[in-house]
N, C-alpha and C positions, 0 to 999 in steps of 0.2 A: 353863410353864417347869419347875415342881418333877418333872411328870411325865415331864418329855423329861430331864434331870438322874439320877430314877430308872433310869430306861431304859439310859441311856450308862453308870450306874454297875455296872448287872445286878442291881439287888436285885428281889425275886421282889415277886409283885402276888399277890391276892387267890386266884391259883390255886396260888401255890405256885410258880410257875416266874415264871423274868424273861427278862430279853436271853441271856444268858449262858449259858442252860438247853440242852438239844440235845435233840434229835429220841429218841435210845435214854432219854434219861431221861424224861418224858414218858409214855414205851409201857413204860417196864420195870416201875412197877406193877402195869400196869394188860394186863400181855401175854397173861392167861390169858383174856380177853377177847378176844382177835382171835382167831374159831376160823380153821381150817383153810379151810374151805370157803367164807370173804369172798373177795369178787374186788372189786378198786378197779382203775378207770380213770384214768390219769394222763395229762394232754396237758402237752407240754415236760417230758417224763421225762429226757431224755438231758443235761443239766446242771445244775447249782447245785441248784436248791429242787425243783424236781422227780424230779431224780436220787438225791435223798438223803432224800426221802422215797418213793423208790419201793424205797430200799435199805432204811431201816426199816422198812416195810409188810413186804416180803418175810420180812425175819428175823425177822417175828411171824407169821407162817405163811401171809399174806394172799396167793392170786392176786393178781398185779399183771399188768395190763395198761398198756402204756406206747403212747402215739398220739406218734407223731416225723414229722417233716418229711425226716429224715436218718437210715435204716435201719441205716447204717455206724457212727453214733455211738452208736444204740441197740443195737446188737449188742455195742459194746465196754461201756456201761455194762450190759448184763445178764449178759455175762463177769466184771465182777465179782464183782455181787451175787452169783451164784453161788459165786464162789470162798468166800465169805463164807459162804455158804446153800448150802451144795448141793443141800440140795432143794428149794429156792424154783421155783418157776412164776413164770414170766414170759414174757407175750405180747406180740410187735413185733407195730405197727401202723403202716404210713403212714398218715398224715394230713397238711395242709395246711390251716391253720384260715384262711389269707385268703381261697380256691377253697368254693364251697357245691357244686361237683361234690365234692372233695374229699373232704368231710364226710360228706355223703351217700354217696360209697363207702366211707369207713371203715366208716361206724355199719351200713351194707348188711352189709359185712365181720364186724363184731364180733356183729353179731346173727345173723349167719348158725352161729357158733361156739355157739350155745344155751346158753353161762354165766347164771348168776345175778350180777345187777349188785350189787352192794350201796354202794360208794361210787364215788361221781364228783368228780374232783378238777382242776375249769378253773384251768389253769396257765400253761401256756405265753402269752406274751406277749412285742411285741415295742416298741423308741423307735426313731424314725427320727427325726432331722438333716432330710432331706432329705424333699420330699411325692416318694411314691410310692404306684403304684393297684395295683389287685389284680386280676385276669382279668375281676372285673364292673366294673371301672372305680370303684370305692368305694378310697377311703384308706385306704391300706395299713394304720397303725396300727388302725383304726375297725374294721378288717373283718379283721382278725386279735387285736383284741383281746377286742373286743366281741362283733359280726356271726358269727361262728365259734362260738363258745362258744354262744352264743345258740342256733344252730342246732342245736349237740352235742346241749343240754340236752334243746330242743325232742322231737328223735329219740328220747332214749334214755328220755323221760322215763317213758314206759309203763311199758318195762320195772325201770325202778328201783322203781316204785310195785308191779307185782305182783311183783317178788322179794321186797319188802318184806312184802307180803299175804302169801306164800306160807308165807315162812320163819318172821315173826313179831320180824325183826330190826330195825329201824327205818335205814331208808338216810339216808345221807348225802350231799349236794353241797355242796363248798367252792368256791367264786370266788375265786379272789387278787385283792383290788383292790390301793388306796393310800392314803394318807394325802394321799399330793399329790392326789385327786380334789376336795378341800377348795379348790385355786386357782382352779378353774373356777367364774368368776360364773354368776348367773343369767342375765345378760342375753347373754352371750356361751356360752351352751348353748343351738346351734342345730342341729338335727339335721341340715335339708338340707345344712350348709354342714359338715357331721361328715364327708357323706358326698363333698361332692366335694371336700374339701380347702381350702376359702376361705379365703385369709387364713394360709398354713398355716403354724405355728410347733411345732414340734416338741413344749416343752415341756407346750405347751397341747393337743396332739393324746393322749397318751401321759394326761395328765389327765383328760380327756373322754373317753376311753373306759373310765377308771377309775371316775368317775362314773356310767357308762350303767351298767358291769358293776353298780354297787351298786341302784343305781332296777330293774334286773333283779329281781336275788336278792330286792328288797323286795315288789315287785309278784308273783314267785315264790311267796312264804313265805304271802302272802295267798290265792293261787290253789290251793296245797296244803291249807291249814285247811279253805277252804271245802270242797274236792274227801273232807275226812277221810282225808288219804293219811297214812300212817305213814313219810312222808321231812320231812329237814329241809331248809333251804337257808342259808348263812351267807356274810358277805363278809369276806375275812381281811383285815390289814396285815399283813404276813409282818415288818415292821422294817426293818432298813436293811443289809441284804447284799451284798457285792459280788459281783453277779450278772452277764451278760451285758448285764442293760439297765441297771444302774447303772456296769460299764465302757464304755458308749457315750457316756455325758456325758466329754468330755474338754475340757479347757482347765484352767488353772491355778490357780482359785480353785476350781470344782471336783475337779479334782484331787486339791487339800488337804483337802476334804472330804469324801473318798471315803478316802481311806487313813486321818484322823482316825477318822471315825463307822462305815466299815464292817470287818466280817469280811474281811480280808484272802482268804477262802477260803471257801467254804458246807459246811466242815467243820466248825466249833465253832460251830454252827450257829443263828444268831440266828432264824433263818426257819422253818425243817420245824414247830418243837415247835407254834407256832400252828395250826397246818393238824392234824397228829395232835390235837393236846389236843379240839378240837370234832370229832373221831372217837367 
């Protein structure tokens, strides 16, 4: 309770930053540190937490690569950043993280571009109300939040570890998880029943795949050590932002708790600084 009190008040933690902090404060120490020549991967770049840190990355001179489901929405948020940066680089990717065609043609795509990867930033994520499947017939949330991501990683993971070798810069992957991955029992984390939906309740879908994302990154961070890769892996809680999947919870006790506890907007931005700080 004292910590969730902290939290809502905005006083800074052990790092120096708290709720309140934003994504440019964060990087403006520490900016001379992002050379030119980092490139970071952002999947769900074109809103809220991944928009606004692909607009920070950029103004610190970092290629940004953005993976979008919706080309129209990434075109308009790289007209920003632009207008912002004008010499920022920034590369539009389709992508579709519930499709493992999908995937598989992005990272075909992106690797074909012969950049150096240096950060990867699994973002995008979505809540459904309602069970819906994905082209392999797997739940939608599961295989967009999880399954997707999972597979990005798998792909690109080569190349993240020899850019790392190469350059001598140590890569990074960030996982946005949750804090709600905490609701999901043990006894009710069932994977076949993840994938075809059993049972399905929205809140606990959106949970459970929060949970998988972090059992990932743990089981990750372990297979990096052994392997001596010079990448890390971590799982973020970005905090509590009104984001597109926390304006999907609608009804009236939520409601009031969504305009009480979050950011009205993912500009004064509770989320981004988490994700830059372990950059």
């Amino acid at each position: 309770m004292k910590a969730t009190l902290r939290y809502l008040a905005g006083i800074a933690g052990p790092s120096g930053f708290g709720s309140n902090s934003t994504a440019e404060q964060v990087t403006e120490d520490c900016s001379s540190l992002f050379l030119s020549n980092l490139t970071a991967l952002i999947t769900g770049g074109t809103s809220g937490i991944g928009a606004e840190t692909a607009r920070v990355l950029a103004k610190r001179g970092v290629r940004v690569v953005i993976g979008a489901r919706d080309l129209r929405k990434a075109r308009e948020v790289r007209e920003k950043i632009q207008e912002e940066s004008p010499n920022a680089e920034v590369i539009l990717l389709e992508i579709d993280l519930s499709s493992f065609a999908s995937v598989q043609r992005f990272c075909s795509e992106f690797l074909a571009l012969e950049l150096p990867l240096n950060i990867l930033i699994n973002n995008a994520g979505m809540y459904s109300q309602h069970l819906e499947f994905s082209e392999e017939k797997i739940e939608m949330t599961f295989a967009t939040n999880y399954l997707g991501h999972f597979l990005l990683t798998k792909m690109l993971l080569e190349k993240l570890i020899d850019t790392a070798m190469k350059t001598g810069i140590q890569g990074r992957i960030i996982n946005i998880s949750s804090v709600i991955h905490s609701w999901v029992k043990r006894s009710g984390f069932c994977f076949n029943d993840m994938l075809c939906g059993k049972n399905y309740n929205g809140r606990r879908a959106y949970a459970q795949s929060k949970l998988a994302t972090i059992l990932h990154v743990k089981e990750m961070a372990r297979q990096l050590k052994d392997r001596n890769a010079n990448v890390t892996i971590n799982a973020v809680h970005p905090g509590i932002v009104k984001t597109g999947i926390i304006r999907a919870h609608k009804g009236l006790i939520t409601g009031c708790i969504n305009d009480v506890l979050c950011c009205s907007k993912p500009t004064n931005r509770r989320g981004e600084w988490e994700i830059l700080y372990r950059l």
